[in-house]
Biopython code that builds the backbone (N, CA, C, O; Angstrom):
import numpy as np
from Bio.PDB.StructureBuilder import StructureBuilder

atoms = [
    (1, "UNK", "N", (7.869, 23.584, -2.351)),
    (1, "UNK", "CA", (7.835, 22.651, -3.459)),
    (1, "UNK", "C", (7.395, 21.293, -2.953)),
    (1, "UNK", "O", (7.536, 20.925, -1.787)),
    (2, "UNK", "N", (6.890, 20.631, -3.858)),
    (2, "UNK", "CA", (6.455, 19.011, -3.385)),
    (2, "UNK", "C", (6.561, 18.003, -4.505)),
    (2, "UNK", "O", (6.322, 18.136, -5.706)),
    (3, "UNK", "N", (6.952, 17.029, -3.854)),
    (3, "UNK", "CA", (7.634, 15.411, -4.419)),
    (3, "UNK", "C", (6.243, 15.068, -5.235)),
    (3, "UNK", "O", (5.517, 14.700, -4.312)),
    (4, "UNK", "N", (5.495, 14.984, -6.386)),
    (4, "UNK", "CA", (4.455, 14.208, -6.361)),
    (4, "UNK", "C", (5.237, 12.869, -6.970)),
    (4, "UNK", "O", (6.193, 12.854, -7.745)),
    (5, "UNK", "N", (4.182, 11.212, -6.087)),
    (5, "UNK", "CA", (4.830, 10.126, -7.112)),
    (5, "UNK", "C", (3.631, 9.615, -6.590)),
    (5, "UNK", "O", (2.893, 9.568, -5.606)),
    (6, "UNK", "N", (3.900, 9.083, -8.303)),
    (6, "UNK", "CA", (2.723, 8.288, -8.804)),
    (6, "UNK", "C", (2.720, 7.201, -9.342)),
    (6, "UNK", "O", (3.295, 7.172, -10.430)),
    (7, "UNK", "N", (2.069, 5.829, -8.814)),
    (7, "UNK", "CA", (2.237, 4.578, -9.396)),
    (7, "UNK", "C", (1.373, 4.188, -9.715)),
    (7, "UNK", "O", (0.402, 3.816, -9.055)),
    (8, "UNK", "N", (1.620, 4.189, -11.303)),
    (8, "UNK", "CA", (-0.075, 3.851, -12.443)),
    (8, "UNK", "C", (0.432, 2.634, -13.184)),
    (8, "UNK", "O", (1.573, 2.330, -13.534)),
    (9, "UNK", "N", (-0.762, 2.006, -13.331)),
    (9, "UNK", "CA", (-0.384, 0.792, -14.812)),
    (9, "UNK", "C", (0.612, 1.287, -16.088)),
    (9, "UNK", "O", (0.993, 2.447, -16.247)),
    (10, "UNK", "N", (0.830, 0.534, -16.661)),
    (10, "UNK", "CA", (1.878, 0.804, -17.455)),
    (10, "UNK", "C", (1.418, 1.716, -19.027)),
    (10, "UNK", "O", (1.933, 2.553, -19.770)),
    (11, "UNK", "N", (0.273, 1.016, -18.938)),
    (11, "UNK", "CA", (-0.633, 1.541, -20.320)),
    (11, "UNK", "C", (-1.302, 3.047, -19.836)),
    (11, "UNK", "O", (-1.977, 3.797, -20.542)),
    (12, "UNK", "N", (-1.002, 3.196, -18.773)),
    (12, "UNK", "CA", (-1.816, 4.939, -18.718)),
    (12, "UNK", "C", (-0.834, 5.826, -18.641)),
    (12, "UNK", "O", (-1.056, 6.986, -18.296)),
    (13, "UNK", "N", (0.603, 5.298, -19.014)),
    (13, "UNK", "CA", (1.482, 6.267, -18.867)),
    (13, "UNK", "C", (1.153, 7.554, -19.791)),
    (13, "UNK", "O", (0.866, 8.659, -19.331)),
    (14, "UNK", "N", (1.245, 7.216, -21.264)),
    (14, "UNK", "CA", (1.094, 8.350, -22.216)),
    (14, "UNK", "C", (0.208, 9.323, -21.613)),
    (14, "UNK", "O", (0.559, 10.486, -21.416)),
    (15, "UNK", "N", (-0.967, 8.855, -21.309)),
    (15, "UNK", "CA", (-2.306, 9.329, -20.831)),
    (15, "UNK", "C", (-1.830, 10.523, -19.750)),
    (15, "UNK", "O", (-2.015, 11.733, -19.889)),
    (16, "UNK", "N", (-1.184, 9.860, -18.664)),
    (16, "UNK", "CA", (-0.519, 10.776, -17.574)),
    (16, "UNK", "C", (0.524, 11.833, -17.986)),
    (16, "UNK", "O", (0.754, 12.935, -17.487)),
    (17, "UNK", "N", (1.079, 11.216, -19.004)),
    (17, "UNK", "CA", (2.121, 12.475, -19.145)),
    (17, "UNK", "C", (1.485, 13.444, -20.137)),
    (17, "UNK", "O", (1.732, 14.650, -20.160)),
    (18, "UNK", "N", (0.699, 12.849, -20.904)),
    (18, "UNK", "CA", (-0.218, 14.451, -21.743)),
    (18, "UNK", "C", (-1.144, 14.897, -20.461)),
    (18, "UNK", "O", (-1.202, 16.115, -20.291)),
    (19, "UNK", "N", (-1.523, 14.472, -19.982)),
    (19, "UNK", "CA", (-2.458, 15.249, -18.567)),
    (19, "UNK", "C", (-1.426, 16.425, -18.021)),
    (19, "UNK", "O", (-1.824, 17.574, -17.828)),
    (20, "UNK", "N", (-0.026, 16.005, -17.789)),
    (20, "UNK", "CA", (0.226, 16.594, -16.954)),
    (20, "UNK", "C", (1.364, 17.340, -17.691)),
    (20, "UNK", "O", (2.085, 18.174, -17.141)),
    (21, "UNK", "N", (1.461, 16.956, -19.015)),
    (21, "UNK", "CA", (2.137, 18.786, -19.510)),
    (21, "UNK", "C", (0.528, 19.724, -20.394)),
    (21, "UNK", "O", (0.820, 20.788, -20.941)),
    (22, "UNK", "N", (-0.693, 19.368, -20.454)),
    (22, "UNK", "CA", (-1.484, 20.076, -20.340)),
    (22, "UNK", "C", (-1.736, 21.181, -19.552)),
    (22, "UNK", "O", (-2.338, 22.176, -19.955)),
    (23, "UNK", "N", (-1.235, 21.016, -18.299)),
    (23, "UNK", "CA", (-1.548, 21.849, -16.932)),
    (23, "UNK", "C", (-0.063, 22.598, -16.614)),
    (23, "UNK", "O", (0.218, 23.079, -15.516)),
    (24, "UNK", "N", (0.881, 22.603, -17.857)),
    (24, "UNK", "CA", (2.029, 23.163, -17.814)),
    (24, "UNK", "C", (3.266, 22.611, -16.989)),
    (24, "UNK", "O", (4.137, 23.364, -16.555)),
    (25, "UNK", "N", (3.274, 21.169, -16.796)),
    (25, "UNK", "CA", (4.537, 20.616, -16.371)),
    (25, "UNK", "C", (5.469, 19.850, -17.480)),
    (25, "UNK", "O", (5.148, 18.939, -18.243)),
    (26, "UNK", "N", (6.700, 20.500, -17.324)),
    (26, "UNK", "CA", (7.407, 19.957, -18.355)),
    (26, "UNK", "C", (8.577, 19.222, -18.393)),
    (26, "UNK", "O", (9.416, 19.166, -19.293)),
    (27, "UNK", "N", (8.534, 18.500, -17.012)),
    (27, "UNK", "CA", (9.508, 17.505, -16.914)),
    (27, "UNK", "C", (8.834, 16.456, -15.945)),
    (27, "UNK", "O", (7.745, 16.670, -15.413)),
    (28, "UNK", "N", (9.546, 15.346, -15.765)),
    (28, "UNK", "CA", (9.309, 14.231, -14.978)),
    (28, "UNK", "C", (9.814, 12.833, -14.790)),
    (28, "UNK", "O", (10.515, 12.706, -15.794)),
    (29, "UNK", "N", (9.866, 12.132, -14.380)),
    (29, "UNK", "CA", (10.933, 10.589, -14.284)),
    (29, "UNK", "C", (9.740, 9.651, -14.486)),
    (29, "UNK", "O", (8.698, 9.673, -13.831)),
    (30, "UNK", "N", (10.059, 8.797, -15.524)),
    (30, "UNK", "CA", (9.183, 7.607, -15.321)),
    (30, "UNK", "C", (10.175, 6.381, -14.826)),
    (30, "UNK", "O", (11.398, 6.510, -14.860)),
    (31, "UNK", "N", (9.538, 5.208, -14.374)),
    (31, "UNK", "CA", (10.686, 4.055, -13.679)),
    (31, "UNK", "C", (9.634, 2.998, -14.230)),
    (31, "UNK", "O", (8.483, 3.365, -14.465)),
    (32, "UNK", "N", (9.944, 1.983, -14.388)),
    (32, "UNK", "CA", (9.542, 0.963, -14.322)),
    (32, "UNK", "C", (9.335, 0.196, -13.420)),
    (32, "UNK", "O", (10.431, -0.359, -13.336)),
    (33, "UNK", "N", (8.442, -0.434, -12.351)),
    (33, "UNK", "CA", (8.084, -0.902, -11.123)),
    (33, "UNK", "C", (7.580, -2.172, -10.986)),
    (33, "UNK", "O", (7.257, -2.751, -12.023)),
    (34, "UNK", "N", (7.459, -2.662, -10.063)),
    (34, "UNK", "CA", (6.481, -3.412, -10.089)),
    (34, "UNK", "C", (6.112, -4.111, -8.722)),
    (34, "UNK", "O", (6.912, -4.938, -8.285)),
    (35, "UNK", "N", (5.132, -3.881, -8.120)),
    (35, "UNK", "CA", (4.685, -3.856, -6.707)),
    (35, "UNK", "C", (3.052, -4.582, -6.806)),
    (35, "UNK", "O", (2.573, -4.842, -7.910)),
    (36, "UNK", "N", (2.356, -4.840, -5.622)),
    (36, "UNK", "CA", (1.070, -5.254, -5.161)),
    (36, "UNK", "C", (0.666, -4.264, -3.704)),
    (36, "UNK", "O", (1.286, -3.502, -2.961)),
    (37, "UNK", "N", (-0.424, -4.668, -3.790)),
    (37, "UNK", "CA", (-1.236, -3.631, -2.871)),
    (37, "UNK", "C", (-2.569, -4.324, -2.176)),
    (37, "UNK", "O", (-2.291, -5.318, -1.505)),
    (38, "UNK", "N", (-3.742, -4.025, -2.215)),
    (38, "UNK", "CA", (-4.991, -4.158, -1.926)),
    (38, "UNK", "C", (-5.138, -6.016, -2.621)),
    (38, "UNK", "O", (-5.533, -7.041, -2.065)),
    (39, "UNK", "N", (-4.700, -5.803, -3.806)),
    (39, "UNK", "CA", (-4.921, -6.745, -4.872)),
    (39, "UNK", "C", (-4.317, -8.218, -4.842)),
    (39, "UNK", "O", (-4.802, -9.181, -5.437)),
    (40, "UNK", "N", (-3.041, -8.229, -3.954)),
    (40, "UNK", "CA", (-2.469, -9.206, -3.646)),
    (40, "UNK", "C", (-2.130, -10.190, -4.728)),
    (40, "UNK", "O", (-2.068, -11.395, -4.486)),
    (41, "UNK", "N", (-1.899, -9.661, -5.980)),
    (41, "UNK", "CA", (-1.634, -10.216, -6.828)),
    (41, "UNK", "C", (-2.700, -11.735, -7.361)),
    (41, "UNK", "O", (-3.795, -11.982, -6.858)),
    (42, "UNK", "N", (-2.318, -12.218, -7.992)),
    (42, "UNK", "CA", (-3.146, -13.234, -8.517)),
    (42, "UNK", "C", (-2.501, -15.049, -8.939)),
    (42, "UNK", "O", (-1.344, -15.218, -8.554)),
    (43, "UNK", "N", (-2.887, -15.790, -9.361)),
    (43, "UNK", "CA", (-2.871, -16.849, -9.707)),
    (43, "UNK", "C", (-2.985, -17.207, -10.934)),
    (43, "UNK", "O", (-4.168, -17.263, -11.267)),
    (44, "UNK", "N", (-1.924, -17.597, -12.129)),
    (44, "UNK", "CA", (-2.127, -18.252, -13.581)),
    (44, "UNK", "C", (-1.759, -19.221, -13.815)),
    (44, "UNK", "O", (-0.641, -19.453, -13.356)),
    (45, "UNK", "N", (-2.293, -20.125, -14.472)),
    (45, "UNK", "CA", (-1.596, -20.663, -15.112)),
    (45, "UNK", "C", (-0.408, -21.146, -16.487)),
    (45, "UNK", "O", (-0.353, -20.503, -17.536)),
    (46, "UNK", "N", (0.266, -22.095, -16.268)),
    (46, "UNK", "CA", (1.055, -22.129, -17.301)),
    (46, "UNK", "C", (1.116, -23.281, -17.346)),
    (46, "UNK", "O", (1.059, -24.003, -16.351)),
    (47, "UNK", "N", (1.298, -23.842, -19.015)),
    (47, "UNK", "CA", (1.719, -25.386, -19.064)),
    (47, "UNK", "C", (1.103, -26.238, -18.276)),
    (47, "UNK", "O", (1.605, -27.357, -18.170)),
    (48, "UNK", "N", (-0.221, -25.903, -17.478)),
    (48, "UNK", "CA", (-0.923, -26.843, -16.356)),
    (48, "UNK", "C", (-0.504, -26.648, -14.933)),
    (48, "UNK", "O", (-1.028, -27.113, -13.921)),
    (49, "UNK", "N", (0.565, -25.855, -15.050)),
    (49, "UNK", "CA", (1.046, -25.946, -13.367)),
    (49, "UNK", "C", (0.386, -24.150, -13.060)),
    (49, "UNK", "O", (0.485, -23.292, -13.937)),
    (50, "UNK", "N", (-0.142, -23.918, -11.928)),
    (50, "UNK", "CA", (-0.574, -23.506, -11.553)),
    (50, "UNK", "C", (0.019, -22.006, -10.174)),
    (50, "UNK", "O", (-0.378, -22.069, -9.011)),
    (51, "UNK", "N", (0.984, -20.804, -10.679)),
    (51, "UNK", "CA", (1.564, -20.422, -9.782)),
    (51, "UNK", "C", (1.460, -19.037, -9.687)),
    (51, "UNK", "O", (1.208, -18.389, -10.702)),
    (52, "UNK", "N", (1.691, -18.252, -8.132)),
    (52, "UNK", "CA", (1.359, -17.159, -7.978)),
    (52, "UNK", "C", (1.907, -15.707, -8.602)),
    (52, "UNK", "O", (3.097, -15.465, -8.400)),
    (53, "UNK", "N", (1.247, -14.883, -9.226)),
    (53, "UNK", "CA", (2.263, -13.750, -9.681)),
    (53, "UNK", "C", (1.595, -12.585, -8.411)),
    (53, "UNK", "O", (0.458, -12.112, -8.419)),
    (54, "UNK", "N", (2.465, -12.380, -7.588)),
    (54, "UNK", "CA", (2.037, -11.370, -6.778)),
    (54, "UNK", "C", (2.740, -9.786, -6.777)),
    (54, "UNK", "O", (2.175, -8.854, -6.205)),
    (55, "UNK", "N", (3.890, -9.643, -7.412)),
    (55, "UNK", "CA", (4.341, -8.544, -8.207)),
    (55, "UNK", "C", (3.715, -7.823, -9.860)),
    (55, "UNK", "O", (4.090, -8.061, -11.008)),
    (56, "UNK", "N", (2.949, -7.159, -9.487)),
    (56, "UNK", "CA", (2.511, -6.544, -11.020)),
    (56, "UNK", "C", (2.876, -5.353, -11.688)),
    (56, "UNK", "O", (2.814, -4.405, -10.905)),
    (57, "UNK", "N", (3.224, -5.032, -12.801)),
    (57, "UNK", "CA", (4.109, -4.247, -13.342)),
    (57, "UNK", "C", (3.326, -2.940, -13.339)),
    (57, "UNK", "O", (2.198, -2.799, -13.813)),
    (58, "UNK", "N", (4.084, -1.976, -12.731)),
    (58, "UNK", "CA", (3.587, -0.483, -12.657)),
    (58, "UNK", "C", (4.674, 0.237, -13.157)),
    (58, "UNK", "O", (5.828, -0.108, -13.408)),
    (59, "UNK", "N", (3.903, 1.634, -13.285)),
    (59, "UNK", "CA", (5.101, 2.671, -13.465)),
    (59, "UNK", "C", (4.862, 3.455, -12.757)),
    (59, "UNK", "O", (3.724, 3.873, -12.543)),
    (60, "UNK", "N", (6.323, 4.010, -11.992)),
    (60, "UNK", "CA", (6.931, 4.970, -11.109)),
    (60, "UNK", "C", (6.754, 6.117, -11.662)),
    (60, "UNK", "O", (7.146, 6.107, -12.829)),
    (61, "UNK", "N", (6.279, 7.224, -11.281)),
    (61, "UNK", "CA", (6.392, 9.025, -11.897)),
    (61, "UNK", "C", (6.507, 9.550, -11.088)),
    (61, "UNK", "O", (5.770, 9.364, -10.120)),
    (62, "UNK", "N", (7.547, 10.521, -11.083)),
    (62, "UNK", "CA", (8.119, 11.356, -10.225)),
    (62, "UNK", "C", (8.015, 13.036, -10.608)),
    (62, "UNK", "O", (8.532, 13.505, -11.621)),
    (63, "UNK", "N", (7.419, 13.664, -9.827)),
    (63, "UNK", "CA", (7.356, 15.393, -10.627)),
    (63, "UNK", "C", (7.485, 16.147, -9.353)),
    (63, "UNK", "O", (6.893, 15.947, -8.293)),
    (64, "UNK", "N", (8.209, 16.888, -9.598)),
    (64, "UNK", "CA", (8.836, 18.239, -8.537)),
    (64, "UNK", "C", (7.993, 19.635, -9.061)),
    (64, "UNK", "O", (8.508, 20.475, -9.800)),
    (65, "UNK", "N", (6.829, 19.703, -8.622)),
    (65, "UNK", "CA", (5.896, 21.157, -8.127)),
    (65, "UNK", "C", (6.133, 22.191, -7.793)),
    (65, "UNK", "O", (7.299, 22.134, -7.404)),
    (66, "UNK", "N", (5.653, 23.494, -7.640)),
    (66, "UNK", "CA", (5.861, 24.178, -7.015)),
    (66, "UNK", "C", (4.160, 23.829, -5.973)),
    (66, "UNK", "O", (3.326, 22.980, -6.288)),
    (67, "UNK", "N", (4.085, 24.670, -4.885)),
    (67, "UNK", "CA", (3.422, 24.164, -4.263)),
    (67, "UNK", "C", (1.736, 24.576, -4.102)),
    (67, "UNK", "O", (0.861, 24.120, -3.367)),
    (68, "UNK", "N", (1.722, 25.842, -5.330)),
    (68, "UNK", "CA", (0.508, 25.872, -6.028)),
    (68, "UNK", "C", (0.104, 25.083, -7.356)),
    (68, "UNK", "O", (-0.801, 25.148, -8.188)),
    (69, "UNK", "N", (1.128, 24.382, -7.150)),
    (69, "UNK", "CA", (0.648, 23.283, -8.621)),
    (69, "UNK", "C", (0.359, 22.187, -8.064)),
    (69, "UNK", "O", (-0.504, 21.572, -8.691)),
    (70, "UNK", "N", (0.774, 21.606, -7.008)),
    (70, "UNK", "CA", (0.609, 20.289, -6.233)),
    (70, "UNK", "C", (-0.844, 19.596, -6.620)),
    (70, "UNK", "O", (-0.955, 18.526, -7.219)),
    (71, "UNK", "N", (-1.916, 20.410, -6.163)),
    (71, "UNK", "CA", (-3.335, 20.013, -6.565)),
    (71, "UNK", "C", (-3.490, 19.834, -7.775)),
    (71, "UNK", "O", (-3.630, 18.644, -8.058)),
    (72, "UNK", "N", (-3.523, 20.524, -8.614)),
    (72, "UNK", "CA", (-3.228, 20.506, -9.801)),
    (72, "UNK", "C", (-3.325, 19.380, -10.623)),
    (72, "UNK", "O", (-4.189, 19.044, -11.432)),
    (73, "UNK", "N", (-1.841, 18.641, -10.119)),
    (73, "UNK", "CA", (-0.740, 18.148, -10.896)),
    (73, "UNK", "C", (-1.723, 16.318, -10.108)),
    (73, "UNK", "O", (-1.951, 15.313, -10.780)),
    (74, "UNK", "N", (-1.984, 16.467, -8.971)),
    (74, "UNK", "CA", (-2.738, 15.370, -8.500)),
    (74, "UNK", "C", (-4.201, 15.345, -9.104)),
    (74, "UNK", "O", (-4.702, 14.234, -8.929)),
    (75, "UNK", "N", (-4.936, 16.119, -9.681)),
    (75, "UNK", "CA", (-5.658, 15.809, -9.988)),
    (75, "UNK", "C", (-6.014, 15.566, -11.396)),
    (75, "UNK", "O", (-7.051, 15.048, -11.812)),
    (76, "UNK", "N", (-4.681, 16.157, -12.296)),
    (76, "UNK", "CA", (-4.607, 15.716, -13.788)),
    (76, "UNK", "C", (-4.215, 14.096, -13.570)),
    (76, "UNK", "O", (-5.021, 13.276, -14.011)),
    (77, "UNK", "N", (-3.154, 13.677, -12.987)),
    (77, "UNK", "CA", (-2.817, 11.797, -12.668)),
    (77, "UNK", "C", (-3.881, 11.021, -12.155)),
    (77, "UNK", "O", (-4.143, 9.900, -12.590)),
    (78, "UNK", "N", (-4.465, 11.545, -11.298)),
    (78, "UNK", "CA", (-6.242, 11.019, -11.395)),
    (78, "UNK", "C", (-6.979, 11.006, -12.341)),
    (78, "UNK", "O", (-7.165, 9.919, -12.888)),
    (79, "UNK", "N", (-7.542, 12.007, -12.775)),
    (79, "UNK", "CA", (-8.249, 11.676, -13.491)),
    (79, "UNK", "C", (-7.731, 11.452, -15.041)),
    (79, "UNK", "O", (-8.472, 11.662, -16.002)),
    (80, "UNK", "N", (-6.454, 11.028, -15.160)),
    (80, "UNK", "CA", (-6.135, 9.990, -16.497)),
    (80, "UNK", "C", (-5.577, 8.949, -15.866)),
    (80, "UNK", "O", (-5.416, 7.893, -16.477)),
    (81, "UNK", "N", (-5.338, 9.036, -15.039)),
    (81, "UNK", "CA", (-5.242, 6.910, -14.805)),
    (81, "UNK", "C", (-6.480, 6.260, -14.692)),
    (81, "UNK", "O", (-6.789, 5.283, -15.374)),
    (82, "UNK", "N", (-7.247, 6.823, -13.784)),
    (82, "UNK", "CA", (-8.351, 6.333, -12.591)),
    (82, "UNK", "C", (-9.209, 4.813, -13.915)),
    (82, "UNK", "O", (-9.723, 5.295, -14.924)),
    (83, "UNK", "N", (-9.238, 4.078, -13.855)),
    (83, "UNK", "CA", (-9.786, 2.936, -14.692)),
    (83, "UNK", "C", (-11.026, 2.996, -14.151)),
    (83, "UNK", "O", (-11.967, 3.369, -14.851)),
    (84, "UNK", "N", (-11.271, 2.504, -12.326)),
    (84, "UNK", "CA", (-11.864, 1.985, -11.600)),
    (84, "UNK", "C", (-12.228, 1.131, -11.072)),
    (84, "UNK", "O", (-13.225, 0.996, -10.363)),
    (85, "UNK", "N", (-10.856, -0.075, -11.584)),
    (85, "UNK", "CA", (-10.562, -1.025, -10.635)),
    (85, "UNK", "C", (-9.500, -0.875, -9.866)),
    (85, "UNK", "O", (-8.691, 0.050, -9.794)),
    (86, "UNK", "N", (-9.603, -2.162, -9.135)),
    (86, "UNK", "CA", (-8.479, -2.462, -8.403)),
    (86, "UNK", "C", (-7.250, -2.533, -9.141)),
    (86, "UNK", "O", (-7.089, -3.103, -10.220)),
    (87, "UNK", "N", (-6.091, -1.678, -8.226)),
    (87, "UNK", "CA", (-4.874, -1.659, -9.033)),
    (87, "UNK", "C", (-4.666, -0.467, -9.852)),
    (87, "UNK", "O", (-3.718, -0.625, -10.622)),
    (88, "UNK", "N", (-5.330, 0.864, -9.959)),
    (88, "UNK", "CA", (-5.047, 1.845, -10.709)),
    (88, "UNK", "C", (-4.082, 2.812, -9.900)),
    (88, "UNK", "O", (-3.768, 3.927, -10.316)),
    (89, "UNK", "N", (-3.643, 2.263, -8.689)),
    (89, "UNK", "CA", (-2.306, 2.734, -8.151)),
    (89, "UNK", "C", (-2.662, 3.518, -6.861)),
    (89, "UNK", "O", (-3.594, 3.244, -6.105)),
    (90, "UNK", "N", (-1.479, 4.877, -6.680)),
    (90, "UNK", "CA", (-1.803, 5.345, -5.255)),
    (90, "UNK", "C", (-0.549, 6.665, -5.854)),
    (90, "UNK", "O", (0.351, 6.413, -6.656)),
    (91, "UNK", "N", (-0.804, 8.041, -5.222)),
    (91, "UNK", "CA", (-0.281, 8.902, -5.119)),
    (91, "UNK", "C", (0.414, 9.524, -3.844)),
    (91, "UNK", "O", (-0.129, 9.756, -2.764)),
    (92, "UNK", "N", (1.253, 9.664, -4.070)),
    (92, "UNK", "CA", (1.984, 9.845, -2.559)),
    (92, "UNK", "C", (2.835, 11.752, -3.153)),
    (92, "UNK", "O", (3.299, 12.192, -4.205)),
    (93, "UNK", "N", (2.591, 12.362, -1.582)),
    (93, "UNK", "CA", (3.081, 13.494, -2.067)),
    (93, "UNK", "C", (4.292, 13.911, -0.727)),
    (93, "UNK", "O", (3.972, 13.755, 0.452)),
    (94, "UNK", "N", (5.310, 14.305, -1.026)),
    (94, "UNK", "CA", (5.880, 14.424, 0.177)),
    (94, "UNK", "C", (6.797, 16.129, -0.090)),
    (94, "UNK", "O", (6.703, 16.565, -1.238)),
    (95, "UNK", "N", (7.555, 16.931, 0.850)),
    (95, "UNK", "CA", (8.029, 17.845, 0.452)),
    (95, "UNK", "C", (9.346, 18.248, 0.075)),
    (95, "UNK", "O", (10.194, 17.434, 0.439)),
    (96, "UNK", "N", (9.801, 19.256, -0.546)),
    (96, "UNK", "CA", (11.187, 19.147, -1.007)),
    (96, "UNK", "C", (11.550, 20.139, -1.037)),
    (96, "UNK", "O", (11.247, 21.056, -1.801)),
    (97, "UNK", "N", (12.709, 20.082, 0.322)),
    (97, "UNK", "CA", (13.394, 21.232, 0.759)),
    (97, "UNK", "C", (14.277, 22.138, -0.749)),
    (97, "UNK", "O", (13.928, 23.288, -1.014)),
    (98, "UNK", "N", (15.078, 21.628, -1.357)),
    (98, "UNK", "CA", (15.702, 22.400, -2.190)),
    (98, "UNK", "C", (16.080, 21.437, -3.652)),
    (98, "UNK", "O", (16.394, 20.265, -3.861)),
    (99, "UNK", "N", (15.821, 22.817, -4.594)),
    (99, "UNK", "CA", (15.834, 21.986, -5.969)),
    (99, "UNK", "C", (17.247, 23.077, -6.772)),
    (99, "UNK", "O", (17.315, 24.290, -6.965)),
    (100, "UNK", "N", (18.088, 22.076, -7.030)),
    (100, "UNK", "CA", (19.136, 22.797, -8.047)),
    (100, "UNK", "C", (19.195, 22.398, -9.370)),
    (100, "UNK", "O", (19.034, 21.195, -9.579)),
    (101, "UNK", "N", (19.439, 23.324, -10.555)),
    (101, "UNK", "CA", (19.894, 22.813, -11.186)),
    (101, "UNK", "C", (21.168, 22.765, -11.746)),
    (101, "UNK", "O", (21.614, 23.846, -12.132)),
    (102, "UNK", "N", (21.913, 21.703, -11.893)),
    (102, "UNK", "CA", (23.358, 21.464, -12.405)),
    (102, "UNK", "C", (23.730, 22.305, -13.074)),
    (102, "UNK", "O", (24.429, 23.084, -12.425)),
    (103, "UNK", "N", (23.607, 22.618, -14.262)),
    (103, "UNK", "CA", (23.930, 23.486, -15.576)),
    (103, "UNK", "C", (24.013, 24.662, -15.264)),
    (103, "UNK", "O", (25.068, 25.144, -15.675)),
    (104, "UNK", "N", (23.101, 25.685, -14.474)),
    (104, "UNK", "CA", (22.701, 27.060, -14.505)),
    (104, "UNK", "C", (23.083, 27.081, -13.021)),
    (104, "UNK", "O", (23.723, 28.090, -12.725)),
    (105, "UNK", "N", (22.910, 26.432, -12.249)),
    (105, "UNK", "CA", (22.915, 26.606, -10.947)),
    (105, "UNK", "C", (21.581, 27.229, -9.915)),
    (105, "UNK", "O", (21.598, 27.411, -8.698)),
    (106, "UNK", "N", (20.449, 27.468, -10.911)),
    (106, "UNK", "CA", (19.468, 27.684, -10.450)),
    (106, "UNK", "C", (18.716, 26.839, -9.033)),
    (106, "UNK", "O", (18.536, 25.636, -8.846)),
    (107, "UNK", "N", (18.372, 28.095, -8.131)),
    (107, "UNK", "CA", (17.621, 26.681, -7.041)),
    (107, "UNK", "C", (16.406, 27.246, -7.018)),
    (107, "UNK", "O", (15.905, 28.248, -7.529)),
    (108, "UNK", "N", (16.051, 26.404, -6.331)),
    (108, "UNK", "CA", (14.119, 25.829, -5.978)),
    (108, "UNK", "C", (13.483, 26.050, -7.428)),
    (108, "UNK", "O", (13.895, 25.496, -8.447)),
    (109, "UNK", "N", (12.106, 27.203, -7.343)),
    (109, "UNK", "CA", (11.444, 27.275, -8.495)),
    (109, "UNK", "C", (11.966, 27.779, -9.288)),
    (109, "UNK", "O", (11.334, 27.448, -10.292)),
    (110, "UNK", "N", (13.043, 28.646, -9.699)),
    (110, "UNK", "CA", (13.441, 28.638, -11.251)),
    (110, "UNK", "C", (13.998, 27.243, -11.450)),
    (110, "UNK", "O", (14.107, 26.997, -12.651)),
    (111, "UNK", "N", (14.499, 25.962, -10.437)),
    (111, "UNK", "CA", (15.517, 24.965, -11.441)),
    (111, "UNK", "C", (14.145, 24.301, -11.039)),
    (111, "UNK", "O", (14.360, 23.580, -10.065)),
    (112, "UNK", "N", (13.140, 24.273, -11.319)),
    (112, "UNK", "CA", (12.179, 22.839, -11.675)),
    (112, "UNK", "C", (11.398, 23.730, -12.961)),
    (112, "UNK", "O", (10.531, 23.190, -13.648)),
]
sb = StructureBuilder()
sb.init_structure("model")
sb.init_model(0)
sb.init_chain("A")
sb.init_seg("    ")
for serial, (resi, resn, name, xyz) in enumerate(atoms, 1):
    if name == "N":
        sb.init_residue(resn, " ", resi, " ")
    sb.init_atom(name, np.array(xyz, "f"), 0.0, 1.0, " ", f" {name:<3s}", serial, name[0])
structure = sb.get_structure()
């Protein structure tokens, strides 16, 4: 099984989560975030004074795979975030030894 997480703008969420129960995933965590990268945030103004916002608001997605879906599941969050600027995020995939679920007691791929 594998961790996919994904940190997209806030407005491509919908986008990501119909991508990715299209391809048959039917659960997932969204978080509210907010981080910098490549982009180093930027400079606005307000009221004339002039100050840095270098935290920009993303969202966190979290989805537990099995490990023929992994590709999959990365390439539906690509290609509905991907804008093609700077700042359309970064995918990180890592692995996951064991999945239970509470209720049934099911582990690995029957509890995801």
């Amino acid at each position: 099984m594998k961790l996919v997480v994904a940190l997209i703008r806030p407005f491509k969420l919908e986008e990501v989560k119909h991508a990715l129960s299209n391809i048959g995933l039917t659960g997932m965590i969204a978080t509210e975030a907010r981080g910098f990268g490549h982009h180093k945030g930027h400079t606005e103004i307000f009221r004339g004074s002039e100050y840095s916002v270098d935290f920009l608001p993303k969202v966190k997605i979290e989805v537990v795979v099995t490990d023929g879906n992994a590709d999959a599941a990365i390439a539906a969050v690509v290609k509905s975030a991907r804008t093609g600027k700077i700042g359309d995020g970064k995918i990180f995939v890592a692995g996951v030894e064991q999945a239970v679920r509470i209720r049934t007691e099911e582990k690995d791929e029957e509890a995801i």
